[in-house]
PyMOL Python script that loads the backbone (N, CA, C, O; Angstrom):
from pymol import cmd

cmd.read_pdbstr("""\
ATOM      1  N   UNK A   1     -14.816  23.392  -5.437  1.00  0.00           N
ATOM      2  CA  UNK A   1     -15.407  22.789  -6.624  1.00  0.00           C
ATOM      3  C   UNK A   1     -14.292  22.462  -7.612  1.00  0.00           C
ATOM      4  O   UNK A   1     -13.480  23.358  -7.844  1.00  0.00           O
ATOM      5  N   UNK A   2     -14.138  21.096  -8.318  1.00  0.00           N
ATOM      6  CA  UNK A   2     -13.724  20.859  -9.050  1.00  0.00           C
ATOM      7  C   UNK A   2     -14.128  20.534 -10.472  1.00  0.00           C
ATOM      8  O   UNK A   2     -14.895  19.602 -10.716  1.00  0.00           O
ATOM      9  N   UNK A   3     -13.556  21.385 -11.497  1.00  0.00           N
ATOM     10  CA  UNK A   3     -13.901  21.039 -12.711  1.00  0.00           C
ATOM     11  C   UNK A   3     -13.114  20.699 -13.476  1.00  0.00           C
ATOM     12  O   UNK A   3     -12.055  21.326 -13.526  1.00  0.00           O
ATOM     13  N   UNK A   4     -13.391  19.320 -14.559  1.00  0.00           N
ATOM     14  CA  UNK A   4     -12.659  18.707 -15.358  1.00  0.00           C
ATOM     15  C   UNK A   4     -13.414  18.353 -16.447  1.00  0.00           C
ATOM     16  O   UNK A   4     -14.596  18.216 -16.131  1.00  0.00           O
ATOM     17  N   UNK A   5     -13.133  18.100 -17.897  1.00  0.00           N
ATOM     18  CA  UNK A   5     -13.457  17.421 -18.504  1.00  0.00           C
ATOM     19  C   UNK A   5     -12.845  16.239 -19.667  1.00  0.00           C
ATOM     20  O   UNK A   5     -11.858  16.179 -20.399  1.00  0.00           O
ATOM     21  N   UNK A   6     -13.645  15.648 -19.470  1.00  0.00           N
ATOM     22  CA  UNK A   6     -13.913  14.211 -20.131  1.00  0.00           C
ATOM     23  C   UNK A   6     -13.921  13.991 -21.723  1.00  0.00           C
ATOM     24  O   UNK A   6     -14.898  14.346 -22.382  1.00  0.00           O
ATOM     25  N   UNK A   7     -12.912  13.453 -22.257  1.00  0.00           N
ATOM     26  CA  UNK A   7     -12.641  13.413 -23.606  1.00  0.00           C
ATOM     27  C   UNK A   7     -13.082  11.846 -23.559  1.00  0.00           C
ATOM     28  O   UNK A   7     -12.628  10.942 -22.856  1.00  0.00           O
ATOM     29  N   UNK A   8     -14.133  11.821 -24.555  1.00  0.00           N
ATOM     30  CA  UNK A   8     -14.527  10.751 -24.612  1.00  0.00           C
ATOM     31  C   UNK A   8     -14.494   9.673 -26.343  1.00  0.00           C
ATOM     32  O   UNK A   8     -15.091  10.113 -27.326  1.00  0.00           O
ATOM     33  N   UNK A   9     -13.962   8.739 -26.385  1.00  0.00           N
ATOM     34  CA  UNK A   9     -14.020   8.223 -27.708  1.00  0.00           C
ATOM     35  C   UNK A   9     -14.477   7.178 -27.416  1.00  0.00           C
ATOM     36  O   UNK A   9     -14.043   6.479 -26.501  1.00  0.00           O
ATOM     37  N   UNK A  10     -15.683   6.821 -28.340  1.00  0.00           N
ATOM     38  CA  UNK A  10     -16.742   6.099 -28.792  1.00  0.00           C
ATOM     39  C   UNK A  10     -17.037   5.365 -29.866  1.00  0.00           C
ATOM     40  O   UNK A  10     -16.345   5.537 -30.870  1.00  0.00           O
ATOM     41  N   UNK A  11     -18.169   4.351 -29.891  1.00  0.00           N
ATOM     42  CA  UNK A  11     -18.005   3.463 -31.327  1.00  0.00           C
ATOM     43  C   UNK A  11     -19.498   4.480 -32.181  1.00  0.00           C
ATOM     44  O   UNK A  11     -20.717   4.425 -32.346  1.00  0.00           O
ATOM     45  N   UNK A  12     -18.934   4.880 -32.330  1.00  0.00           N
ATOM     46  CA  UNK A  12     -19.592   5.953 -33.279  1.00  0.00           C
ATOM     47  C   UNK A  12     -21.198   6.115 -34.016  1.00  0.00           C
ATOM     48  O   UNK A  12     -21.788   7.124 -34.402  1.00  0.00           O
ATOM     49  N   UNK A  13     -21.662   4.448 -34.021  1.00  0.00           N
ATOM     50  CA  UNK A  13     -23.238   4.177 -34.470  1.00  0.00           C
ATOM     51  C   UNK A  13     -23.713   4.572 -33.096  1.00  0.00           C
ATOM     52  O   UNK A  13     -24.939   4.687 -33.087  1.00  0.00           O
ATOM     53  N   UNK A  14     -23.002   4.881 -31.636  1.00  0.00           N
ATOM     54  CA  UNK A  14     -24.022   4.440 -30.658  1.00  0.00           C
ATOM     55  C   UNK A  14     -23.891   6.124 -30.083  1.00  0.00           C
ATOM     56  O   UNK A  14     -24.495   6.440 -29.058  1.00  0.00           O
ATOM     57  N   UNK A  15     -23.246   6.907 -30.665  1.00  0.00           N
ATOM     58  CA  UNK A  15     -22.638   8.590 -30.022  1.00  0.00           C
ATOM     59  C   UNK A  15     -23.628   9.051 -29.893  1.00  0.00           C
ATOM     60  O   UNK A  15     -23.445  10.057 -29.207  1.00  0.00           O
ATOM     61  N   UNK A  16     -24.634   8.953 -30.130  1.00  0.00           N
ATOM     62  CA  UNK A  16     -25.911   9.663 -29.546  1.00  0.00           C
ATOM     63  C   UNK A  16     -26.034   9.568 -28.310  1.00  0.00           C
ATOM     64  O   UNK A  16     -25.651  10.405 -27.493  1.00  0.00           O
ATOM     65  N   UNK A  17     -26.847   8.031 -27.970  1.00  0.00           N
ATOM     66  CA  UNK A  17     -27.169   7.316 -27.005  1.00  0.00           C
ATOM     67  C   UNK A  17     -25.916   7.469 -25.950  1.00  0.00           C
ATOM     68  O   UNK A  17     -26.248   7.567 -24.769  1.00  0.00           O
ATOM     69  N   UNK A  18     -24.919   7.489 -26.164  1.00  0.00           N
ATOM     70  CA  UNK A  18     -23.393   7.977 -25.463  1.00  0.00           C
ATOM     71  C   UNK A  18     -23.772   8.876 -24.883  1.00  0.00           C
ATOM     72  O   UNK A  18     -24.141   8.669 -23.727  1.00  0.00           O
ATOM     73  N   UNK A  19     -23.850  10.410 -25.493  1.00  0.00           N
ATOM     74  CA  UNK A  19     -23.433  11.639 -25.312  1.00  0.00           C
ATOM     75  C   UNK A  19     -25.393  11.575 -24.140  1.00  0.00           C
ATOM     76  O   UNK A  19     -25.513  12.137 -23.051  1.00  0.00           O
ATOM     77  N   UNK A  20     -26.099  11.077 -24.570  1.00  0.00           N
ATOM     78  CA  UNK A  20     -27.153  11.215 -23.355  1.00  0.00           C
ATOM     79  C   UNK A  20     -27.099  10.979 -21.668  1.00  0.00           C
ATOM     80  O   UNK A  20     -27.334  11.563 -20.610  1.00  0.00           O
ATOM     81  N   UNK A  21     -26.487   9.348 -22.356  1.00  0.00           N
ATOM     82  CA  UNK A  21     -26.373   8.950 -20.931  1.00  0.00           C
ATOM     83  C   UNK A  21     -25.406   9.489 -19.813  1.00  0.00           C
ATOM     84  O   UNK A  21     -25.776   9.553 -18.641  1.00  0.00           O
ATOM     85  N   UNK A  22     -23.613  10.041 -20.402  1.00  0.00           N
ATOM     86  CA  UNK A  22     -23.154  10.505 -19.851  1.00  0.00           C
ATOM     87  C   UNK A  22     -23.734  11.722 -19.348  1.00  0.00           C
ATOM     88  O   UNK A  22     -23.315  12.224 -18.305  1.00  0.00           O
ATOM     89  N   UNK A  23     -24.585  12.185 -19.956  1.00  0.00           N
ATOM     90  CA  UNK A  23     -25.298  13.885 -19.823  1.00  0.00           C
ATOM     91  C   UNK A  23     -26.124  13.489 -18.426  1.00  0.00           C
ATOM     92  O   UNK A  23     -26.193  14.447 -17.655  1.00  0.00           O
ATOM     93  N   UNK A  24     -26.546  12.683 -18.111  1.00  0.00           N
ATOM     94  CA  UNK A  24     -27.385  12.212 -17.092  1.00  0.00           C
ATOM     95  C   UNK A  24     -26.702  11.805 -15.778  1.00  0.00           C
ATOM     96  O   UNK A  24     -27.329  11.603 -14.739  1.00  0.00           O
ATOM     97  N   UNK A  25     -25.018  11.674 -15.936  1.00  0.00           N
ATOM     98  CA  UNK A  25     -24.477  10.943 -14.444  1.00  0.00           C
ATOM     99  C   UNK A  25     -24.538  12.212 -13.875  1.00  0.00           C
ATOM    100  O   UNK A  25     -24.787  13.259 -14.472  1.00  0.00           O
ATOM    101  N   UNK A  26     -24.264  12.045 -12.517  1.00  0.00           N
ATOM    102  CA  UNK A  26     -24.451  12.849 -11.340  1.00  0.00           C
ATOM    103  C   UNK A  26     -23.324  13.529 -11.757  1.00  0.00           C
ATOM    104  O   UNK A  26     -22.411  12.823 -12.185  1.00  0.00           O
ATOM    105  N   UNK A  27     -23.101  15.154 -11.733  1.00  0.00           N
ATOM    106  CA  UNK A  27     -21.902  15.398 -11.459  1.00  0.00           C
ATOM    107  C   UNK A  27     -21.714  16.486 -13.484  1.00  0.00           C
ATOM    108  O   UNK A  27     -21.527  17.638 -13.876  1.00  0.00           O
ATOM    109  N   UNK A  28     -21.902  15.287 -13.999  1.00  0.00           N
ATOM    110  CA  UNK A  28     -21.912  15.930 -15.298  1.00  0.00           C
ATOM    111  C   UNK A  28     -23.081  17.862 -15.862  1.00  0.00           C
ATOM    112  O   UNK A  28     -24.282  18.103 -15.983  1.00  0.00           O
ATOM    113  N   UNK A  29     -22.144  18.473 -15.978  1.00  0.00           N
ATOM    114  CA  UNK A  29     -23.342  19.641 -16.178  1.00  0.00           C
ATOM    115  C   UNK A  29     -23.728  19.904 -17.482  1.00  0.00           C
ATOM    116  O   UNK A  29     -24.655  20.574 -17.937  1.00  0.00           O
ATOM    117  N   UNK A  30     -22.490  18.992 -18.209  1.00  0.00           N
ATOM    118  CA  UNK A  30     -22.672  19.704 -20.146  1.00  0.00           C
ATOM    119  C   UNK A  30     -22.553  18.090 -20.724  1.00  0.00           C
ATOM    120  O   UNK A  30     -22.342  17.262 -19.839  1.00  0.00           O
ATOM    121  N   UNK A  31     -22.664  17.585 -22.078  1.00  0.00           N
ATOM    122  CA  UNK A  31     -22.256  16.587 -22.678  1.00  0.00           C
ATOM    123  C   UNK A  31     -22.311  17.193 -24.456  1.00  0.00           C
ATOM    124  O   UNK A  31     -23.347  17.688 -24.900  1.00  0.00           O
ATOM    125  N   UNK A  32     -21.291  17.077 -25.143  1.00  0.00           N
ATOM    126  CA  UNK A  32     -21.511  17.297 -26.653  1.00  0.00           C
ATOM    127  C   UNK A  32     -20.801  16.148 -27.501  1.00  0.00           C
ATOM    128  O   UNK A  32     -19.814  15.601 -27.009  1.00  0.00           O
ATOM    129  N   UNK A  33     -21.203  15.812 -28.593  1.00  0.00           N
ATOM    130  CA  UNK A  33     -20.947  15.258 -29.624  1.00  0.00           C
ATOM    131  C   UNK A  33     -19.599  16.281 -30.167  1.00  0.00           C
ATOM    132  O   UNK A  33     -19.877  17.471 -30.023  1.00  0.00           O
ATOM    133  N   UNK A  34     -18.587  16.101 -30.596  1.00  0.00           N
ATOM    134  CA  UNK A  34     -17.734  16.827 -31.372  1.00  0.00           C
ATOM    135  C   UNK A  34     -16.795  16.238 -32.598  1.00  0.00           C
ATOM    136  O   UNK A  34     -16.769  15.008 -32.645  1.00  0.00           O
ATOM    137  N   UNK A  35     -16.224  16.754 -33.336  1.00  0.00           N
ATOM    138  CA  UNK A  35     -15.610  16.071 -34.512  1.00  0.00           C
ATOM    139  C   UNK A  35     -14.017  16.212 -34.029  1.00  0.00           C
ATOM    140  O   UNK A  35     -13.609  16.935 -33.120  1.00  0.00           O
ATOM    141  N   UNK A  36     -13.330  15.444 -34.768  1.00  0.00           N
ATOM    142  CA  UNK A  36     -12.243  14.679 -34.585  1.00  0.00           C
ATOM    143  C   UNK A  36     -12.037  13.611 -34.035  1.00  0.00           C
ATOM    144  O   UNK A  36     -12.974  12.815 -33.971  1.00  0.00           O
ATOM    145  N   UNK A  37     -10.769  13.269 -33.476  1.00  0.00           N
ATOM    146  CA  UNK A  37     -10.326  11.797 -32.845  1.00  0.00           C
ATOM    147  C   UNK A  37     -10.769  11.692 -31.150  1.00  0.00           C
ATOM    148  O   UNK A  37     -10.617  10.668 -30.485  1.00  0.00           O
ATOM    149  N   UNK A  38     -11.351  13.000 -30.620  1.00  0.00           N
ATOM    150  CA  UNK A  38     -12.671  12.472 -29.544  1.00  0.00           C
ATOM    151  C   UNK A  38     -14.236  12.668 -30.432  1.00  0.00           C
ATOM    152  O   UNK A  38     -14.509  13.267 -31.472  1.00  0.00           O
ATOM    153  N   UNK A  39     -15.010  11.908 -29.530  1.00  0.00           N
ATOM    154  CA  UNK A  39     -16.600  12.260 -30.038  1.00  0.00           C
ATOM    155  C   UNK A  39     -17.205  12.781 -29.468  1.00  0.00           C
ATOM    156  O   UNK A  39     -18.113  13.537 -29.811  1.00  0.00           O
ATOM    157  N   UNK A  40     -16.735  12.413 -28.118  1.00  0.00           N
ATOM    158  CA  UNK A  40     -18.001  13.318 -26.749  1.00  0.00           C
ATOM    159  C   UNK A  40     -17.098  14.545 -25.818  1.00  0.00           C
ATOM    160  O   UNK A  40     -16.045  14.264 -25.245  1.00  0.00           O
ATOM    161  N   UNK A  41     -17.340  15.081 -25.808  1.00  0.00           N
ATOM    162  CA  UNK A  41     -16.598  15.895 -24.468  1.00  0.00           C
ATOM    163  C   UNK A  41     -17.652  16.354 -22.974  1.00  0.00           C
ATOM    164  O   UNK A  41     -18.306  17.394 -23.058  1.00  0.00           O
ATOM    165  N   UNK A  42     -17.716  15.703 -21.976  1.00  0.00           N
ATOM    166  CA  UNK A  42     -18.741  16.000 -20.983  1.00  0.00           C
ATOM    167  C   UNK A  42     -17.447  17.143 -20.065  1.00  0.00           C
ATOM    168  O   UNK A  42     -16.217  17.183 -20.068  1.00  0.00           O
ATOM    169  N   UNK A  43     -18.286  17.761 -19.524  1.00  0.00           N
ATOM    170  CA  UNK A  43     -17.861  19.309 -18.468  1.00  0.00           C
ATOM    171  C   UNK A  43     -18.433  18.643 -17.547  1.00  0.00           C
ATOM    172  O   UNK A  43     -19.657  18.510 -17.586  1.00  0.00           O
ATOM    173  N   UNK A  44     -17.601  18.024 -16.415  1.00  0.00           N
ATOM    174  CA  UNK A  44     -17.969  17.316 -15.089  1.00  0.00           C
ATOM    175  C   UNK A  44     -17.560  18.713 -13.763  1.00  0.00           C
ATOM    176  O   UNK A  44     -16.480  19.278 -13.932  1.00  0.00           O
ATOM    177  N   UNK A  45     -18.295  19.097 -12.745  1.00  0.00           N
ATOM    178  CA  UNK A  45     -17.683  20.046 -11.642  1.00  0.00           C
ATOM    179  C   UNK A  45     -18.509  18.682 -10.572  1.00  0.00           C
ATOM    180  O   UNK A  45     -19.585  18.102 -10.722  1.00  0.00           O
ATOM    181  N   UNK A  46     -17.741  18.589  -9.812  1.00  0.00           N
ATOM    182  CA  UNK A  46     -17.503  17.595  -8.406  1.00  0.00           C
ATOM    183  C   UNK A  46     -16.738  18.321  -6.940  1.00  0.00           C
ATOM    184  O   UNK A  46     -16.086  19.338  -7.179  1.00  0.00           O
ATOM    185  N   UNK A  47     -16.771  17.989  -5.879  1.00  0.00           N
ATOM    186  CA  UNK A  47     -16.245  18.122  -5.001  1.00  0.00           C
ATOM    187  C   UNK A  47     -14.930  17.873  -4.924  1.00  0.00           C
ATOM    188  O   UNK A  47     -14.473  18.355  -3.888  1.00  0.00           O
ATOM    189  N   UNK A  48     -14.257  17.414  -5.474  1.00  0.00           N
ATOM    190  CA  UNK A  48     -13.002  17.107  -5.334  1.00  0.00           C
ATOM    191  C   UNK A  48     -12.403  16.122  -6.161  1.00  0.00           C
ATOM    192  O   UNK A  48     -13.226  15.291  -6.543  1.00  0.00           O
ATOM    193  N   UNK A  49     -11.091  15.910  -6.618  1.00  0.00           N
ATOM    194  CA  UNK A  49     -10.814  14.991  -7.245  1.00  0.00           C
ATOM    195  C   UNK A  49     -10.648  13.649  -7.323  1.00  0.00           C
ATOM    196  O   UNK A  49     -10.062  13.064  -8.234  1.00  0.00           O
ATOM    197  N   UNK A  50     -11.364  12.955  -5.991  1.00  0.00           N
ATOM    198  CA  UNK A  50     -11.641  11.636  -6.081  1.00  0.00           C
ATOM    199  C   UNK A  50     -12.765  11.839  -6.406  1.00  0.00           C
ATOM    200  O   UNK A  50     -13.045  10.726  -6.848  1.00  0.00           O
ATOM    201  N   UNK A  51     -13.714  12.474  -6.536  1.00  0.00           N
ATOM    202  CA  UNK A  51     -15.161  12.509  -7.221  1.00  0.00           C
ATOM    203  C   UNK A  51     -15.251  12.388  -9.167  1.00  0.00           C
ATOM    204  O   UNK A  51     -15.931  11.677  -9.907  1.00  0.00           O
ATOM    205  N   UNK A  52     -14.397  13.265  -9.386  1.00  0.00           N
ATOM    206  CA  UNK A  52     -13.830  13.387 -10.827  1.00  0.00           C
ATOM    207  C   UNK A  52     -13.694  11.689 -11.549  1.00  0.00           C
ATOM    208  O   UNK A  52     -14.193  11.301 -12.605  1.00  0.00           O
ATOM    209  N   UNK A  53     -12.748  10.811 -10.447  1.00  0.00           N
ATOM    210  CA  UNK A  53     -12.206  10.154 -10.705  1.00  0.00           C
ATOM    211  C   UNK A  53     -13.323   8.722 -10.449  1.00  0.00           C
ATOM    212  O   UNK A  53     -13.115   7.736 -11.156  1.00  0.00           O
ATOM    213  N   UNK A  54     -14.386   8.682  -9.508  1.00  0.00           N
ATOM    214  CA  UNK A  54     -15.312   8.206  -9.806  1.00  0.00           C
ATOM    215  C   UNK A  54     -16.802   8.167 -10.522  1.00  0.00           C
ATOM    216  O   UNK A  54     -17.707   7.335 -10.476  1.00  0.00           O
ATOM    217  N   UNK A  55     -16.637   9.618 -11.303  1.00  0.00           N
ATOM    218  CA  UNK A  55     -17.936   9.644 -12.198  1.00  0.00           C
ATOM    219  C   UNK A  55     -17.079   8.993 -13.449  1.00  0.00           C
ATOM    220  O   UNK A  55     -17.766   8.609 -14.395  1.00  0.00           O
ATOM    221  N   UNK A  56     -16.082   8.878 -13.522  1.00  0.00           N
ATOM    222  CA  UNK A  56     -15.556   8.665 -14.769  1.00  0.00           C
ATOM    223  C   UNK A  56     -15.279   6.893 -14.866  1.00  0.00           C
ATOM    224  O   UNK A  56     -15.812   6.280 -15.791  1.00  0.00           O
ATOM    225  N   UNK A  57     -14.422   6.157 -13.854  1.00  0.00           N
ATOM    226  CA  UNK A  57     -14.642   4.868 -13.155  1.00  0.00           C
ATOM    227  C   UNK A  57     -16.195   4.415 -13.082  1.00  0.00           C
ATOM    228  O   UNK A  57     -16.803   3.591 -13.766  1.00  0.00           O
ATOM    229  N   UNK A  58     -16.489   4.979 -12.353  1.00  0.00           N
ATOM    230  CA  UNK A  58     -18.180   4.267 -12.326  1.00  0.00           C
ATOM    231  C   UNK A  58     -19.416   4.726 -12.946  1.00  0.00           C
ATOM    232  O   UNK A  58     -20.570   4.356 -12.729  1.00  0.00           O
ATOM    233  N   UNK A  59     -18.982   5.568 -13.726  1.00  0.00           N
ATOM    234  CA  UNK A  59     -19.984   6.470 -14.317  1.00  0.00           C
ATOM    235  C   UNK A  59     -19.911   6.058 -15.829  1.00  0.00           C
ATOM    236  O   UNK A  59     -20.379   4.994 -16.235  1.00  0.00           O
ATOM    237  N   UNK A  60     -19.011   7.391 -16.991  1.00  0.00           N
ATOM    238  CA  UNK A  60     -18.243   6.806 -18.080  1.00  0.00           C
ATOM    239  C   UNK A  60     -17.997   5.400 -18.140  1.00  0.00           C
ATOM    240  O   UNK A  60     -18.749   4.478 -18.454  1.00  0.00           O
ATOM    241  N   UNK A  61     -16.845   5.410 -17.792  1.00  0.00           N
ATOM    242  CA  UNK A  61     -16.926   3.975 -18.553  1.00  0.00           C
ATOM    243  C   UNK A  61     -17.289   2.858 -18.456  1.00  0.00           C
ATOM    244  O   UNK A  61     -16.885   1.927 -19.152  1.00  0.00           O
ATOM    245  N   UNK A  62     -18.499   2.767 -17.152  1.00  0.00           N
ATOM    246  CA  UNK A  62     -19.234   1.404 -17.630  1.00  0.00           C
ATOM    247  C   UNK A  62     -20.376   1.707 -18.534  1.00  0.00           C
ATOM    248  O   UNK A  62     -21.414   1.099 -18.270  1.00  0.00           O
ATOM    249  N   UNK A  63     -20.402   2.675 -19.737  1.00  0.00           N
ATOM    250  CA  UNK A  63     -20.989   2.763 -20.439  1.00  0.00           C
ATOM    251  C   UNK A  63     -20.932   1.796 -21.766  1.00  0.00           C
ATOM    252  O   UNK A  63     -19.788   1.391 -21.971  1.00  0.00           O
ATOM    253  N   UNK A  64     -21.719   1.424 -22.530  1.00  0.00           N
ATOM    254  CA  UNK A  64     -21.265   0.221 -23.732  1.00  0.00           C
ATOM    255  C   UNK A  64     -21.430   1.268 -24.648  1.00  0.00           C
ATOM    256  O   UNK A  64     -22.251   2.173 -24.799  1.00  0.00           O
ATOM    257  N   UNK A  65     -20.454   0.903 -25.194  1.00  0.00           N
ATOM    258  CA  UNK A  65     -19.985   1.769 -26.573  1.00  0.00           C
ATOM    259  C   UNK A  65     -18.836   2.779 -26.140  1.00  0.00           C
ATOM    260  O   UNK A  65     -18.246   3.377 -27.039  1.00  0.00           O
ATOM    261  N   UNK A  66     -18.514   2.983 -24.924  1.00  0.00           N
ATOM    262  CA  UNK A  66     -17.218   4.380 -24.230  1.00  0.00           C
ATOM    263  C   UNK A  66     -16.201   2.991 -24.474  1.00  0.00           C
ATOM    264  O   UNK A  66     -16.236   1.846 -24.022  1.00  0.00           O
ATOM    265  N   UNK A  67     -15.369   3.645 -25.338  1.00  0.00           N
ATOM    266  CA  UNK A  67     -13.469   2.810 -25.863  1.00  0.00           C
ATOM    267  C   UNK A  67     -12.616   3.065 -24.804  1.00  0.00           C
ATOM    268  O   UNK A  67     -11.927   2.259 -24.178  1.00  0.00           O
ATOM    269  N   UNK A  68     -12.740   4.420 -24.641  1.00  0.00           N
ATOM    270  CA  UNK A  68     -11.390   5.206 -23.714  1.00  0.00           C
ATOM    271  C   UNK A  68     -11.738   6.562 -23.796  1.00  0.00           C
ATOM    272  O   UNK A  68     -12.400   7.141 -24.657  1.00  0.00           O
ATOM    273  N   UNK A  69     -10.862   7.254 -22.145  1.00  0.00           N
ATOM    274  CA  UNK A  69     -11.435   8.428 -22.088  1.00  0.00           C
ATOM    275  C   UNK A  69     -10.041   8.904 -21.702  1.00  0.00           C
ATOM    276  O   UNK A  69      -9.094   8.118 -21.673  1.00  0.00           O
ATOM    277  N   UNK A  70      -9.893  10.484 -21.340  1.00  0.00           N
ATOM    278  CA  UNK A  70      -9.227  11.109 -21.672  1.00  0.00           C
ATOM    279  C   UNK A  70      -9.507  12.210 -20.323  1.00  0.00           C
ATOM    280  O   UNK A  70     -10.511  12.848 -20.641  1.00  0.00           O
ATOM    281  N   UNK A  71      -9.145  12.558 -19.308  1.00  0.00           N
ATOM    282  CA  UNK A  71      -9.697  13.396 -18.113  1.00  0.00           C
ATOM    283  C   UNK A  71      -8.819  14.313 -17.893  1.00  0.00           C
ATOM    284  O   UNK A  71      -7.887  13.897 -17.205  1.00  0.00           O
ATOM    285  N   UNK A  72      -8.698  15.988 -18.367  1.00  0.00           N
ATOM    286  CA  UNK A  72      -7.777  17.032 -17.887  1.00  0.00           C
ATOM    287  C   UNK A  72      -9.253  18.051 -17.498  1.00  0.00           C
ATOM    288  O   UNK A  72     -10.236  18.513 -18.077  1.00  0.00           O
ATOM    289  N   UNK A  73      -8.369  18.008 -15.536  1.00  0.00           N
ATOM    290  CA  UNK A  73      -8.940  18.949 -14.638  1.00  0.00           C
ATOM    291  C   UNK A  73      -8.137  20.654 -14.603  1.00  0.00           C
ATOM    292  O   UNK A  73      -6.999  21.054 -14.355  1.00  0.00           O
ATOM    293  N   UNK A  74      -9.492  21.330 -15.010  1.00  0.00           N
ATOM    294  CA  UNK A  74      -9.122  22.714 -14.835  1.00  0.00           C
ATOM    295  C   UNK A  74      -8.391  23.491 -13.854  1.00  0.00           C
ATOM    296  O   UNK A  74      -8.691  23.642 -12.670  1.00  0.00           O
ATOM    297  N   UNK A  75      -7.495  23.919 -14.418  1.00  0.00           N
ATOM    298  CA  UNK A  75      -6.725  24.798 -12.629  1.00  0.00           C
ATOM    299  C   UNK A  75      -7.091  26.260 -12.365  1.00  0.00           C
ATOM    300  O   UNK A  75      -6.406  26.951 -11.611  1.00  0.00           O
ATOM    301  N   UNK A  76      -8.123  26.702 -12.961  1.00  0.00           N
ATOM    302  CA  UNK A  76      -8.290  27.836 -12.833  1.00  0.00           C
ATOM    303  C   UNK A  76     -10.204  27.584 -12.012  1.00  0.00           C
ATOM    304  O   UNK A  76     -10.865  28.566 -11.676  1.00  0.00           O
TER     305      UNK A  76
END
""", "prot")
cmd.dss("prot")
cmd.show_as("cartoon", "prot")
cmd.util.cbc("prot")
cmd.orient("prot")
């Protein structure tokens, strides 16, 4: 099992609707709203790290309103 998460920055009227939908891709177990220069942080665990790398590719960011994301996988 691989776990990573997803630093997500967003256009900020839509961070709700954001922080849902990512909460909903396959793969995702957590999604929060947070303050500072990210808005969302999702807790993704996947099979492996080409999985990581496609919830975030095909998942994240064909979201409207996701700017850029930010992906450090846990080593523990």
């Amino acid at each position: 099992m691989v776990t990573a998460y997803v630093l997500i920055k967003a256009n900020v009227p839509l961070v709700d609707r954001i922080r849902d939908t990512v909460a909903e891709l396959d793969g995702v177990v957590d999604a929060h709203i947070v303050a500072g220069d990210i808005d969302v942080i999702a807790k993704v665990e996947v099979d492996s790290p080409a999985a990581v790398r496609e919830t975030v590719a095909s998942g994240v960011l064909t979201i409207n309103g996701v700017e850029s994301t930010q992906t450090h996988m846990a080593m523990e």
